[in-house]
C-alpha positions as CSV (number, residue, x, y, z in Angstrom):
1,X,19.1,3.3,17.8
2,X,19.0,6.3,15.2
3,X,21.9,7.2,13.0
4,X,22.9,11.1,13.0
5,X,20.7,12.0,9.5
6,X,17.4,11.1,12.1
7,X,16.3,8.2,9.8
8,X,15.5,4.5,11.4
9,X,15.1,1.5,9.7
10,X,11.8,-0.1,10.0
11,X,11.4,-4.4,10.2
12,X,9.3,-6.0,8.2
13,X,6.9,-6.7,11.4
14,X,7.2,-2.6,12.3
15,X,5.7,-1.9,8.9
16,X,3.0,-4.5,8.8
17,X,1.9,-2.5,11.9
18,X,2.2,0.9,11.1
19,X,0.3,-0.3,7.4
20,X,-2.8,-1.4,9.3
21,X,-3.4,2.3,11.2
22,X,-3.4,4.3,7.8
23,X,-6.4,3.7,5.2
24,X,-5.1,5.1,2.1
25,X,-1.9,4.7,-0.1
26,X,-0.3,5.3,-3.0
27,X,0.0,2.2,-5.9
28,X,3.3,2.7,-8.1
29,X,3.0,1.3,-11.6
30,X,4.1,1.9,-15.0
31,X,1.7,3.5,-17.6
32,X,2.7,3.7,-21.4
33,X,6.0,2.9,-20.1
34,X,6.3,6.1,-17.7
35,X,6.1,5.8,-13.6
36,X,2.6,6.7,-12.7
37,X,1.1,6.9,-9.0
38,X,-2.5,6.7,-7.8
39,X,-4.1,7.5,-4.4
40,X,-5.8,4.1,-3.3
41,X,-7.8,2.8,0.2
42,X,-6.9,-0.3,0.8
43,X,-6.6,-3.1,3.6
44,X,-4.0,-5.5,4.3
45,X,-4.8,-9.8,3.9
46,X,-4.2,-12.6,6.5
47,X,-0.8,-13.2,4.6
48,X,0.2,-9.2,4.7
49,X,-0.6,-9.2,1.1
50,X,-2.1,-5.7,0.1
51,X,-5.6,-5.7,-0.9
52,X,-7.1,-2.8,-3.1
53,X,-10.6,-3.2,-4.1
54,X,-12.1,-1.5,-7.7
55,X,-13.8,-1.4,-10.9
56,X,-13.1,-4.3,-12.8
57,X,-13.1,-1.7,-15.8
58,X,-10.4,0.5,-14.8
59,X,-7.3,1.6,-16.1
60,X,-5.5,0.8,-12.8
61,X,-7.0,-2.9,-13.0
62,X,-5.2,-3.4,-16.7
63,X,-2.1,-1.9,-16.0
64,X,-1.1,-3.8,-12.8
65,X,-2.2,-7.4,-13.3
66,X,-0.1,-9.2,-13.0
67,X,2.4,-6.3,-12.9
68,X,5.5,-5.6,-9.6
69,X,4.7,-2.6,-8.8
70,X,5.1,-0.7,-5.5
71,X,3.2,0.4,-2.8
72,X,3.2,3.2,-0.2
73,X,1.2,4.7,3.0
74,X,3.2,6.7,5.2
75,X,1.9,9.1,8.3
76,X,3.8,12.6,9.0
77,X,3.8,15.1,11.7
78,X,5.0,18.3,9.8
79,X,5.2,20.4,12.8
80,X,7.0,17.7,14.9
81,X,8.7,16.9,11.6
82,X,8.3,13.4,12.3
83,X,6.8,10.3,10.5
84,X,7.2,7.1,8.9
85,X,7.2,5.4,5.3
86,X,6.6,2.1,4.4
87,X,7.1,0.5,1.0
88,X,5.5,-2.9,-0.3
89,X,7.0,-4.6,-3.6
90,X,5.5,-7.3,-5.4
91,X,3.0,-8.7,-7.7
92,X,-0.2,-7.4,-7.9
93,X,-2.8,-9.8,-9.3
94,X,-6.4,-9.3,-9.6
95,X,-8.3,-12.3,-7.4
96,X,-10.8,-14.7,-9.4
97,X,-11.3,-17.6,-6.7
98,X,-15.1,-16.8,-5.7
99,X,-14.0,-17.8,-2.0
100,X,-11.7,-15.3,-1.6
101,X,-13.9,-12.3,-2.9
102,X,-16.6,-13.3,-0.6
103,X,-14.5,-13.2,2.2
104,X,-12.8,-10.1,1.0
105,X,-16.2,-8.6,0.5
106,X,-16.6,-9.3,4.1
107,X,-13.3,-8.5,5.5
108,X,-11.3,-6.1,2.5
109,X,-11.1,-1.9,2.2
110,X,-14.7,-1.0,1.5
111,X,-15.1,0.4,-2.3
112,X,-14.7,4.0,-2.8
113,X,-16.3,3.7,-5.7
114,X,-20.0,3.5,-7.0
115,X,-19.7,0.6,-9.3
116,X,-21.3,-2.9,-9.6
117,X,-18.4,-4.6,-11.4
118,X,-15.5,-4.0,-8.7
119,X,-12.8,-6.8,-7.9
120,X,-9.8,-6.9,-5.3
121,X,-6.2,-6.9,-6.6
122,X,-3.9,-8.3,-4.4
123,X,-0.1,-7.0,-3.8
124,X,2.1,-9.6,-2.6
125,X,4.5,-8.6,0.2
126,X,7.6,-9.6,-1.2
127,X,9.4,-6.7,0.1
128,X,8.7,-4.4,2.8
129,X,10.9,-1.8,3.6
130,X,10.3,1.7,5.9
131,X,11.6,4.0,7.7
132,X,11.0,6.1,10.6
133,X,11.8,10.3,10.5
134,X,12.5,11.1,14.3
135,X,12.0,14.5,14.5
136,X,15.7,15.5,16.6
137,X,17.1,16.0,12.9
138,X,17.3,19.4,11.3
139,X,15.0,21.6,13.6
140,X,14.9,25.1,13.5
């Protein structure tokens, strides 16, 4: 059911599913103690975990392990002003168990990047929240 303002809360379950159709995101994090936000691909894990994959060397790398942070892929219709939103909290850690990165190297988002010292950070699903723009509200 939808509420007057055209918003619907999304489950945990409806935003798993609506995270796995979308390739890119946006990480949330906090550099030199201001909110910063940076375009990422990314996949999700077995465990709904968000996996990002990069340079070992970045500044993203150093900033969120071990961090919470947020994360955020949403999909919009402008014209049918309609869309979704989904937002995953949690700790993002970068992996070191050699299983895990060879069956993320298999099975993780693909690296954007040219780089030979890339590793995957993972963002726990601790919270997942979203919500769903129907289109009825505020059309011209």
């Amino acid at each position: 059911m939808f509420r007057k303002d055209g918003f619907r809360a999304l489950d945990r379950q409806e935003c798993l599913r609506l995270l796995a159709k979308v390739p890119v995101g946006r990480v949330v994090y906090t550099r030199q103690a201001l909110p910063a936000v940076l375009p990422v691909n990314f996949s999700l894990d077995t465990d709904s975990s968000v996996v990002l994959r990069t340079s070992a060397e970045s500044d993203l790398v150093r900033a969120i392990d071990g961090a919470v942070v947020a994360f955020e892929a949403d999909d919009f219709d402008a014209e049918a002003r309609s869309g979704w939103s989904v937002v995953v909290t949690g700790r993002a850690t970068v992996l070191q168990d050699p299983a895990d990165r060879q069956r993320l190297t298999r099975t993780g988002p693909p690296s954007w990047l040219v780089t030979h010292d890339w590793v995957f950070v993972r963002i726990e699903a601790e919270m997942v929240t979203g919500r769903e723009l129907t289109g009825t509200f505020g059309a011209k």
